[in-house]
MARSEMAR-702830 format. One record per residue (C-alpha): residue in three letters; x, y, z. Coordinates in Angstrom, 1 decimal. Last residue first. Layout:
N
{"ALA", {X, Y, Z}}
...
This chain:
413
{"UNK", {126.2, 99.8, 138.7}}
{"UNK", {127.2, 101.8, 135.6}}
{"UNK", {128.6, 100.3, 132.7}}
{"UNK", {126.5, 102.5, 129.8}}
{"UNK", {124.2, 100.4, 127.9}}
{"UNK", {125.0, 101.0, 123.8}}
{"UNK", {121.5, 101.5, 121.7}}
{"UNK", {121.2, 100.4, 118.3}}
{"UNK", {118.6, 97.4, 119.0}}
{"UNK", {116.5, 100.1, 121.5}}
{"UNK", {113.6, 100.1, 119.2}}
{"UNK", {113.8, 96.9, 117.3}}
{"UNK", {113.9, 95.1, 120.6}}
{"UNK", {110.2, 96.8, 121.5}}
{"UNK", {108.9, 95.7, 117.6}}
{"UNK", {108.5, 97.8, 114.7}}
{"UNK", {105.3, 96.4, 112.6}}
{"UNK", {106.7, 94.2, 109.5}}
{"UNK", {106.2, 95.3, 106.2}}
{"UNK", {105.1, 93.6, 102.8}}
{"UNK", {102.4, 91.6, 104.5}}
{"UNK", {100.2, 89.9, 102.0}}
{"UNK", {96.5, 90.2, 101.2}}
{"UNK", {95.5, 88.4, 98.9}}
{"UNK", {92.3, 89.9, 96.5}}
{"UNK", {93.4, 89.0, 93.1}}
{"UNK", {94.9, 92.4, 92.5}}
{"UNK", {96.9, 92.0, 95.7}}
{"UNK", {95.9, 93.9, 98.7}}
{"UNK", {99.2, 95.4, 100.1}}
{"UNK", {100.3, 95.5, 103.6}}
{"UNK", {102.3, 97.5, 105.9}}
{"UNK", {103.2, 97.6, 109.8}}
{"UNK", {103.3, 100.5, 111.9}}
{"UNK", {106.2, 102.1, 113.2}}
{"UNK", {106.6, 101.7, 117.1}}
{"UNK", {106.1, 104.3, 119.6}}
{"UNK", {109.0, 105.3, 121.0}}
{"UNK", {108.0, 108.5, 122.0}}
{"UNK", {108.7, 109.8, 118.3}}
{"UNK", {109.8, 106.2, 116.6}}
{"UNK", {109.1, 107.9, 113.1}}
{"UNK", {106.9, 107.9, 110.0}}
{"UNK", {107.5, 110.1, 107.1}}
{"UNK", {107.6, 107.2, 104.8}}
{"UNK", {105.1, 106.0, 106.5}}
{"UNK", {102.4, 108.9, 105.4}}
{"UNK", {104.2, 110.7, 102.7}}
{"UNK", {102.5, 109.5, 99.9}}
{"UNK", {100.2, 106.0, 100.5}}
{"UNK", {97.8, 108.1, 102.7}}
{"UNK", {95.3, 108.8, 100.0}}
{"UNK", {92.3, 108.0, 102.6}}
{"UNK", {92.2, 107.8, 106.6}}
{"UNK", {90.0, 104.9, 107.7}}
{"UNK", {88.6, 104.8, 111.4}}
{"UNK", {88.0, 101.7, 112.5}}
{"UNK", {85.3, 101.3, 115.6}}
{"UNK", {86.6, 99.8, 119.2}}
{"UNK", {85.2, 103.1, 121.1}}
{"UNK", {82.4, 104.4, 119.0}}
{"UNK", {82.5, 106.8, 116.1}}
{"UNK", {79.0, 109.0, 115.0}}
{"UNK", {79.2, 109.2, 111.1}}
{"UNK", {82.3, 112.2, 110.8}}
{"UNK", {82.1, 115.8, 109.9}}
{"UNK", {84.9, 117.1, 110.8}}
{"UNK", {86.1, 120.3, 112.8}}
{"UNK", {89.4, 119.3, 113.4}}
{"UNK", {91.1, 116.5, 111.6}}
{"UNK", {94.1, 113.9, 112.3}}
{"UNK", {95.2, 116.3, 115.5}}
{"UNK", {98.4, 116.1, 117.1}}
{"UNK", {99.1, 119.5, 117.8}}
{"UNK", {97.9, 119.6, 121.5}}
{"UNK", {101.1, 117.5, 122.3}}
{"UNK", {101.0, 114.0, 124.1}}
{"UNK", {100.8, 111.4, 121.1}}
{"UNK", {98.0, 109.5, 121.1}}
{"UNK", {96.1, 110.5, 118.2}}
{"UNK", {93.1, 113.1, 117.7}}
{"UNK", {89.7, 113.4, 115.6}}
{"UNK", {88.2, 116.9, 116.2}}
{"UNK", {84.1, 116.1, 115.7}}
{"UNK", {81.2, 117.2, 114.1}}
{"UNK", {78.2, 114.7, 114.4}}
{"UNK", {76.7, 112.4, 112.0}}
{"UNK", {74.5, 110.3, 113.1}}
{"UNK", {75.3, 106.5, 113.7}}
{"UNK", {76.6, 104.2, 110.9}}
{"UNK", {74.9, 101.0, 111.1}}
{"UNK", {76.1, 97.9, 112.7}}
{"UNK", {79.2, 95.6, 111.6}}
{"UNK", {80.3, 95.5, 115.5}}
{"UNK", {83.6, 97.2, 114.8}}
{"UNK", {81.9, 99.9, 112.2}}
{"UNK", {84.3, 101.3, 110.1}}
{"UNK", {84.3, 105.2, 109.7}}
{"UNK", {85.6, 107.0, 106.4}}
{"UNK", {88.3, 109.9, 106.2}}
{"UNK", {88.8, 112.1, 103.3}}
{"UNK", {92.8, 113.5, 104.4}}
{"UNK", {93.4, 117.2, 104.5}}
{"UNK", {97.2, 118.7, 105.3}}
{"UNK", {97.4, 121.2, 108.0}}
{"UNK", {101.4, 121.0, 106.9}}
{"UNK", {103.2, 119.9, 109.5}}
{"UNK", {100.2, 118.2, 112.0}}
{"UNK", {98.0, 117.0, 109.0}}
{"UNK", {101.2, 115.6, 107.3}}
{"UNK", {102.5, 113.7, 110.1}}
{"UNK", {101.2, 110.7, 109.8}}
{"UNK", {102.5, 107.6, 112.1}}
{"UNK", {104.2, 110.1, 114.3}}
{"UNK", {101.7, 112.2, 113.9}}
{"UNK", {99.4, 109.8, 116.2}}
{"UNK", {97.2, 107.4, 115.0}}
{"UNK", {96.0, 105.5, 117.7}}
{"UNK", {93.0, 107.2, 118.2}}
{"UNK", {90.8, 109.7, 119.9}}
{"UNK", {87.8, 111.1, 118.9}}
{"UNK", {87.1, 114.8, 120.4}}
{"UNK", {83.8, 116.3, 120.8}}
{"UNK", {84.4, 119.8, 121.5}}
{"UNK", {82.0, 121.6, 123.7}}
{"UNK", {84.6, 122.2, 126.4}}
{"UNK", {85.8, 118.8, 126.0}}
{"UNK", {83.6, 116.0, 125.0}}
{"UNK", {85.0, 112.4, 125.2}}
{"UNK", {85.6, 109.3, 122.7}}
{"UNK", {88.4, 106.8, 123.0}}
{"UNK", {90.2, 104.0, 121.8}}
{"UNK", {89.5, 104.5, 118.5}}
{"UNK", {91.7, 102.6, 116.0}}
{"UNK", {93.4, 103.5, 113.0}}
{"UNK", {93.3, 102.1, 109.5}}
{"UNK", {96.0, 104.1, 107.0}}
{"UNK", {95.3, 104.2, 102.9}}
{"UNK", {97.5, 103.5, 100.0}}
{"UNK", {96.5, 103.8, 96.5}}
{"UNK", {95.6, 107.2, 96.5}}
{"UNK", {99.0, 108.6, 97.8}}
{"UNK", {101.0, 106.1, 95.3}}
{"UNK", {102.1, 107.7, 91.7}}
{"UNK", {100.6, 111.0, 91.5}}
{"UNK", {102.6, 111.8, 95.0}}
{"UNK", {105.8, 111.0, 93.7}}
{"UNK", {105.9, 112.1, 89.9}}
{"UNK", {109.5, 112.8, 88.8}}
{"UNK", {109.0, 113.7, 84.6}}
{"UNK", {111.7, 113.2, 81.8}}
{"UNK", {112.3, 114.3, 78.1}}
{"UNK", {115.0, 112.8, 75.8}}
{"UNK", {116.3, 115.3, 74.0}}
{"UNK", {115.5, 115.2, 70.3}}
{"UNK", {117.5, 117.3, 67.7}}
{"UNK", {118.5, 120.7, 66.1}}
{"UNK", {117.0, 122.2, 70.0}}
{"UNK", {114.1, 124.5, 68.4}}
{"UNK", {112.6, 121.3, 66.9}}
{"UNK", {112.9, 119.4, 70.0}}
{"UNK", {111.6, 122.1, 72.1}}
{"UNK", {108.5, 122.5, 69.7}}
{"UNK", {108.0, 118.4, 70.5}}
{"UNK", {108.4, 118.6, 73.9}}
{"UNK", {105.8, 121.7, 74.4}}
{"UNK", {103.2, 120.2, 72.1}}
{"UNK", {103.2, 116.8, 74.2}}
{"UNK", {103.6, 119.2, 77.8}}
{"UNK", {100.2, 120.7, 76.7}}
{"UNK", {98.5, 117.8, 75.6}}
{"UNK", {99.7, 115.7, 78.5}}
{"UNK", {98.2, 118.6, 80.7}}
{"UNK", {94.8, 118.9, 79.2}}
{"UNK", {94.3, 114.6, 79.3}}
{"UNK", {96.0, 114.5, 82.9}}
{"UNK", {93.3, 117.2, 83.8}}
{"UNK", {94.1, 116.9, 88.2}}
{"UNK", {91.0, 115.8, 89.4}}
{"UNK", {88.0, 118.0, 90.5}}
{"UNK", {87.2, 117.9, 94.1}}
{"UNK", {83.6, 116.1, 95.1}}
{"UNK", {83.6, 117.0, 98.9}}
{"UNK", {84.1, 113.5, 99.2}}
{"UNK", {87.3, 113.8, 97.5}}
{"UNK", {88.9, 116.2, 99.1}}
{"UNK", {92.8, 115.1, 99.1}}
{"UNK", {91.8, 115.3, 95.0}}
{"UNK", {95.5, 114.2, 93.7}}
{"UNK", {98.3, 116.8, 92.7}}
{"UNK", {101.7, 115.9, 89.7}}
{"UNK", {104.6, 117.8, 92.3}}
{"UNK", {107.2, 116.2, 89.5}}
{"UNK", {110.4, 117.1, 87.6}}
{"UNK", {110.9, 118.8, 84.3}}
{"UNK", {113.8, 116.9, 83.7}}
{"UNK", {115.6, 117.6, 80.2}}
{"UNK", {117.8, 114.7, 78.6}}
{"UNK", {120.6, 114.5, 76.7}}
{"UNK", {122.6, 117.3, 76.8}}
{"UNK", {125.4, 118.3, 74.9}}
{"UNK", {125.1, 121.9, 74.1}}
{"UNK", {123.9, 123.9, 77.0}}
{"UNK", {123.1, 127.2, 77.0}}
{"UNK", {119.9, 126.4, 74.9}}
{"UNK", {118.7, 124.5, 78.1}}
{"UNK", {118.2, 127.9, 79.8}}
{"UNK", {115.4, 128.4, 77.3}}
{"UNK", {114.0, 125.0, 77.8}}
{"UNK", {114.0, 125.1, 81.9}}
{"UNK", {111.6, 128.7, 81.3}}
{"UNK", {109.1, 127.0, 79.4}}
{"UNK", {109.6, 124.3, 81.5}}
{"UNK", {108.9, 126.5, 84.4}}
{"UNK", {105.7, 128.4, 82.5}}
{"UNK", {104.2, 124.7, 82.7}}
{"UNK", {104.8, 124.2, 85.9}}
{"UNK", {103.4, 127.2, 87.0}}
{"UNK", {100.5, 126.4, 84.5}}
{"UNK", {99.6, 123.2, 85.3}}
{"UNK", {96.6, 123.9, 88.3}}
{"UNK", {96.4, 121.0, 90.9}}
{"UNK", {99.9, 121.5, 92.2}}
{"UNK", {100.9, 118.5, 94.6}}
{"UNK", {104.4, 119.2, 95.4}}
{"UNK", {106.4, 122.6, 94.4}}
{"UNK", {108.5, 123.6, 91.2}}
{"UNK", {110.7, 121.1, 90.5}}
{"UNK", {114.1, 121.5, 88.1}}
{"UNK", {116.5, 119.2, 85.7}}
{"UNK", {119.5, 119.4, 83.6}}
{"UNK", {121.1, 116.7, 82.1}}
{"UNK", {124.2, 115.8, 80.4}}
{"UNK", {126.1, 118.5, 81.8}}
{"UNK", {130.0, 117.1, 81.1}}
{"UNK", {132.3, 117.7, 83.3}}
{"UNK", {136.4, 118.1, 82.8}}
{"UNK", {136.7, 119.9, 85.9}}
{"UNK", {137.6, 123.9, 85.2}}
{"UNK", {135.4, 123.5, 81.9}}
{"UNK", {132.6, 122.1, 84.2}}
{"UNK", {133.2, 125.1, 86.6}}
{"UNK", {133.4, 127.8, 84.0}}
{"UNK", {130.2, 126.1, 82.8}}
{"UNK", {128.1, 126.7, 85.8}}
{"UNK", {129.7, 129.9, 86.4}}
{"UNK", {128.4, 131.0, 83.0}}
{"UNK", {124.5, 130.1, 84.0}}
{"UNK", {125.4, 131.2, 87.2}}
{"UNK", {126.3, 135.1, 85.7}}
{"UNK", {123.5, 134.9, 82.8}}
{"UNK", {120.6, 134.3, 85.5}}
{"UNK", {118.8, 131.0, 86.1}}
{"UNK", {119.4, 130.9, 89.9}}
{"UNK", {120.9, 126.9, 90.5}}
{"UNK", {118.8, 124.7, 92.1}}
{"UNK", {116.9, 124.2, 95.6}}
{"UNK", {117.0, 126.6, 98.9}}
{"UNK", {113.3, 128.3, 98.4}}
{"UNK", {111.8, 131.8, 98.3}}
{"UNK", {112.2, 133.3, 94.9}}
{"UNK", {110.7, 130.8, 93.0}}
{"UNK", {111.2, 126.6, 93.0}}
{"UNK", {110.7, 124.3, 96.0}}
{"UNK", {107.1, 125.0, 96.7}}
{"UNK", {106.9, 122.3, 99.9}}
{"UNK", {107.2, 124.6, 102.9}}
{"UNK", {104.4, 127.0, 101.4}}
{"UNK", {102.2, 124.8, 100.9}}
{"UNK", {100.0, 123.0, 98.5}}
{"UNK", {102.4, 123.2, 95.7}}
{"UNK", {103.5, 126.2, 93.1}}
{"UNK", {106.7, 127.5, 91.8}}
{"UNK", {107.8, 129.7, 89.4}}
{"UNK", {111.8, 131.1, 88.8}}
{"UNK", {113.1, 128.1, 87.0}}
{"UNK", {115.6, 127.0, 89.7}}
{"UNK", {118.1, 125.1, 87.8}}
{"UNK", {119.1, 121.3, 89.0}}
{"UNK", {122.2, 120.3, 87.0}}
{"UNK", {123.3, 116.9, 85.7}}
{"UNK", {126.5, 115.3, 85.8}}
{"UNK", {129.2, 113.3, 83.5}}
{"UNK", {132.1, 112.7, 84.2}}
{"UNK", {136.1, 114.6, 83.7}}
{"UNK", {136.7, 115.1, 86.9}}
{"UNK", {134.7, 112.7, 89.8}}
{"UNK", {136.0, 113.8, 92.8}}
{"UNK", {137.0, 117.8, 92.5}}
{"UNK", {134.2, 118.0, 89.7}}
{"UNK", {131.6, 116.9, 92.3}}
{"UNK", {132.4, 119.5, 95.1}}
{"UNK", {132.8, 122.2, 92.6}}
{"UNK", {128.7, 121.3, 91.3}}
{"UNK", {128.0, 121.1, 94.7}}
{"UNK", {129.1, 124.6, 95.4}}
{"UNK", {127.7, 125.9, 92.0}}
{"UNK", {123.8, 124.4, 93.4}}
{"UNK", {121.8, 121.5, 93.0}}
{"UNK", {123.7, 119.1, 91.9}}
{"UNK", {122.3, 115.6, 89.6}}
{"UNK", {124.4, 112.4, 90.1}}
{"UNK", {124.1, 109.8, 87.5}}
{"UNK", {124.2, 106.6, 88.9}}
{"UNK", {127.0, 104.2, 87.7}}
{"UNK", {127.8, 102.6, 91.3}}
{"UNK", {131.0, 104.5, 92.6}}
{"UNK", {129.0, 108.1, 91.2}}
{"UNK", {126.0, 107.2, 94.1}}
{"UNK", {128.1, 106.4, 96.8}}
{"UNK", {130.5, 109.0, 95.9}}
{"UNK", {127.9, 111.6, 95.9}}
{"UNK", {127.4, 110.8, 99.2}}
{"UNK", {131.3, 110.5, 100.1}}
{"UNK", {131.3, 114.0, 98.8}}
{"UNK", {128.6, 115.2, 101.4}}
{"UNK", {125.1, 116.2, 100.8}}
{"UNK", {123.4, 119.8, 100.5}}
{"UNK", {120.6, 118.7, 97.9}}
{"UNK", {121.1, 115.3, 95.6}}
{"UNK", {119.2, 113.9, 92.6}}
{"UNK", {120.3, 110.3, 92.4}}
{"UNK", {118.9, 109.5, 88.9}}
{"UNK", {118.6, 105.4, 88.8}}
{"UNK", {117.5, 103.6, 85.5}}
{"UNK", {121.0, 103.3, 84.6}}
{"UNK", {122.1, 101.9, 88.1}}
{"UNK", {119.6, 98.7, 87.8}}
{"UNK", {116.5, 99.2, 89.9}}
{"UNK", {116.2, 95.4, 91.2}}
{"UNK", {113.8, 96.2, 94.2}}
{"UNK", {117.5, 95.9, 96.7}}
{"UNK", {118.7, 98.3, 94.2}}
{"UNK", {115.8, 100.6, 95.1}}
{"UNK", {116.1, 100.5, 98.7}}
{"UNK", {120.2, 101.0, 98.4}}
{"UNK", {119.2, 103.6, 96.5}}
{"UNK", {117.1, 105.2, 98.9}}
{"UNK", {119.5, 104.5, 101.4}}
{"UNK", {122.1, 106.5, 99.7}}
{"UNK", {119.8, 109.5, 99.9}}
{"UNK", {117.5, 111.8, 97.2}}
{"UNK", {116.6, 108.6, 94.8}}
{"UNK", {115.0, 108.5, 91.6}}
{"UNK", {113.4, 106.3, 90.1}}
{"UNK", {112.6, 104.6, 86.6}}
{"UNK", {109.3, 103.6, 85.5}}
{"UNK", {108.7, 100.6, 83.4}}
{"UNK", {106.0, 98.8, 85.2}}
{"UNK", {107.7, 96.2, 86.7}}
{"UNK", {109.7, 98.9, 88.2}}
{"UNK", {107.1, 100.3, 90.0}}
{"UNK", {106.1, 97.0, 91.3}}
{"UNK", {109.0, 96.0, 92.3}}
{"UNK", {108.8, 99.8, 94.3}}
{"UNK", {106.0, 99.5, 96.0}}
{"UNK", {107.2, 95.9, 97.4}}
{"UNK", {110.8, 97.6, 98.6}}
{"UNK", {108.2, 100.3, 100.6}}
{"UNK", {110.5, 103.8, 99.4}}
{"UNK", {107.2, 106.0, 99.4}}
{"UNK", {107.0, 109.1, 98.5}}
{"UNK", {111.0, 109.9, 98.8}}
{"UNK", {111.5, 107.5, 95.7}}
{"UNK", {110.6, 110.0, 93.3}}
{"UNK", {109.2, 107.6, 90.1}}
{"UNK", {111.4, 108.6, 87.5}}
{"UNK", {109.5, 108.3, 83.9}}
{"UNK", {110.9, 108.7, 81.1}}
{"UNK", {109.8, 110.0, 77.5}}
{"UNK", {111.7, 110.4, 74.1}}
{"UNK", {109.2, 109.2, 71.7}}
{"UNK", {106.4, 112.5, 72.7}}
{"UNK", {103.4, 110.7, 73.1}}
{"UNK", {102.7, 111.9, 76.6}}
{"UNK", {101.2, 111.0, 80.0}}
{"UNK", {101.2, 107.0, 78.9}}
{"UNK", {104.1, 106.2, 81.3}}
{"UNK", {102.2, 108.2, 83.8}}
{"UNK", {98.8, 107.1, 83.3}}
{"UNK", {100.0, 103.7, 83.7}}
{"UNK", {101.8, 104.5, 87.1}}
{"UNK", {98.8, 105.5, 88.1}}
{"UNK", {96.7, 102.4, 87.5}}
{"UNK", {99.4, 99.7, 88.6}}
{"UNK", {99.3, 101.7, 92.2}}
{"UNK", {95.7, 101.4, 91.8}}
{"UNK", {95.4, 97.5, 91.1}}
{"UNK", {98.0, 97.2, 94.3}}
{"UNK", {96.0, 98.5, 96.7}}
{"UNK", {98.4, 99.7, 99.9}}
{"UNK", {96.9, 99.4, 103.4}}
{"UNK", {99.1, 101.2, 106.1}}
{"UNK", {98.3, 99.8, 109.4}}
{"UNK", {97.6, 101.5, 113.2}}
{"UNK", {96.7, 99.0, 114.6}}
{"UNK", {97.3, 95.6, 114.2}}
{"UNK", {98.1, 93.1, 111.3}}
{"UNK", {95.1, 90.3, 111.9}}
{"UNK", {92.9, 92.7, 114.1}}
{"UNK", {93.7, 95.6, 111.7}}
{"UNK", {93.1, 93.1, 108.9}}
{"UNK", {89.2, 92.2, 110.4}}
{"UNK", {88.2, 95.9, 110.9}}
{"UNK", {89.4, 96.5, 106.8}}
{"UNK", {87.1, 93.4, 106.1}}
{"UNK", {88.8, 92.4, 102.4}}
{"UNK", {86.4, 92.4, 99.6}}
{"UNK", {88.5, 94.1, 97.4}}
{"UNK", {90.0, 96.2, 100.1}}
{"UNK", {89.9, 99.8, 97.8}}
{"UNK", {86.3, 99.0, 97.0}}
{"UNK", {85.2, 99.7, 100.5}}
């Protein structure tokens, strides 16, 4: 498969083990090119969000590109310092978190972004008289589910864009000596269609006319990627949209009496497609008339098809090398012992033998980075295939001492 360069993907999961997050680092570069390039507006950043993937390699190379980040938690940041993020090219863009939180993030220079009045009072009473940012909710949102639209009438982000909170909002920075140098919204992850997001910054630009000293507008992220590739889904029209949001920035600018600086979140865009998860099958059996695949690749190494009936392409690798049998519709599980831990139901797979690979595609976003020690199964490793073909590992796999390494033994006998 192209995204290995060469590389056997059955020989690294013998090398690395099983199950193994494969990262590509050619199409990481890719994406994060289209990104800087989305626009020609002057005045343009981009903030990778962090919460996608925090792997410290992903994000050197992020940064090597000339994207910023954001960062959602203190141990983003500290993930992001560690990859040589300075603090100005940090946005930590916080939801429901404690003052010594915010402090983290105020004590090093990084702006600090509130998503409701509360916050915003919580802020002022320990850093008056600095500088902050405001998340709005722009009344439109759009993703591919319901539990990750964070904008519209149902959803717990930003600040309600009516006259009263709009006033609040400045009663509070008078009350505190802030400054809103920002203000900033996100209407969903992985839209495919632009014009929800679209109609938001519409709607982000009119409220920004309340605000006189800003220096930036953040339109956010939720940029989709084709889960269903091999069913020959259309990509997201970069071309259409950067068009769109270019004429948009530019009319804002005039309207505004001068040129805010414009900035975009991608998370998703920037790394689902270039990592992908191998998995082993340990086991093949038919059930009632379901033929069921079972792996190593529980929900606790991906949970997205379990929380969100997400879709992932996925691709069979022969262990032997030999052909690909017929195919045959299957339900590929993992090991985990609930019924819900299903990869795929209902797929239509190349026949899969006991010992074969099975390769799940655009797993870079969300996939370890929502990974956990659920039954103490250990986290899998990561690598990344350089653009010269080396593989290195980036990650190590959780190991048994690494499990129980914060636990205290009572003193019984």
């Amino acid at each position: 498969m192209e995204h290995f360069q060469g590389n056997d993907p059955c020989r690294l999961a013998e090398l690395f083990g099983s199950p193994l997050y494969v990262y590509n680092e050619g199409i990481l570069r890719e994406r994060c090119r289209e990104m800087m390039g989305l626009v020609s507006y002057p005045r343009f950043r981009v903030h990778y969000s962090a919460k996608a993937n925090s792997s410290i390699a992903l994000l050197q190379i992020i940064r090597s590109e000339g994207l910023n980040v954001d960062a959602m938690t203190p141990g983003e940041i500290h993930a992001e310092m560690l990859a040589g993020f300075t603090p100005d090219r940090i946005m930590y863009v916080s939801n429901n978190v404690s003052a010594g939180e915010m402090e983290y993030a105020a004590q090093r220079g990084i702006l600090v972004s509130v998503d409701s009045i509360s916050q915003l009072e919580l802020y002022g009473g320990i850093r008056p008289g600095g500088k902050v940012a405001v998340r709005f909710n722009p009344g439109f949102g759009a993703g591919h589910h319901e539990k990750v639209i964070t904008a519209g009438a149902k959803t717990k982000f930003g600040v309600q864009d009516t006259p009263e909170d709009i006033a609040r909002v400045k009663q509070v920075c008078a009350e505190h000596g802030l400054t809103v140098v920002g203000l900033n919204m996100h209407v969903g992850s992985n839209f495919m269609e632009a014009d929800s997001y679209l109609q938001s910054s519409r709607n982000l630009a009119r409220i920004a006319k309340n605000f006189d000293e800003l220096d930036f507008i953040d339109l956010g992220g939720g940029f989709g990627i084709p889960y269903n590739k091999q069913e020959g889904q259309a990509r997201l029209d970069l071309a259409a949209l950067g068009k769109q949001l270019d004429e948009f920035m530019h009319s804002v600018s005039g309207a505004y009496g001068r040129q805010p600086e414009f900035k975009i979140e991608p998370g998703r865009y920037v790394v689902a497609e270039c990592g992908v998860l191998l998995g082993r099958v340990h086991a093949v059996k038919t059930s009632h008339g379901v033929k069921y695949v079972g792996t190593d690749i529980g929900f606790n190494v991906l949970a997205r098809p379990m929380m969100y009936g997400s879709y992932h392409d996925i691709k069979v690798c022969r262990a032997d090398g030999g052909p690909d049998g017929p195919e045959q519709v299957v339900t590929v599980s993992g090991n985990i012992c609930e019924s819900g831990d299903v990869l795929a139901a209902d797929r239509k797979l190349p026949q899969a033998r006991e010992g074969d690979v099975l390769c799940v595609m655009d797993a870079g976003a969300y996939g370890h980075a929502m990974s956990s020690n659920y039954t103490n199964r250990l986290r899998p490793a990561e690598v990344l295939v350089r653009e010269n073909s080396e593989v290195v590992l980036i990650r190590e796999r959780d190991s048994l001492e690494d499990l129980t390494a914060r636990h205290k033994l009572l003193p019984i006998t």
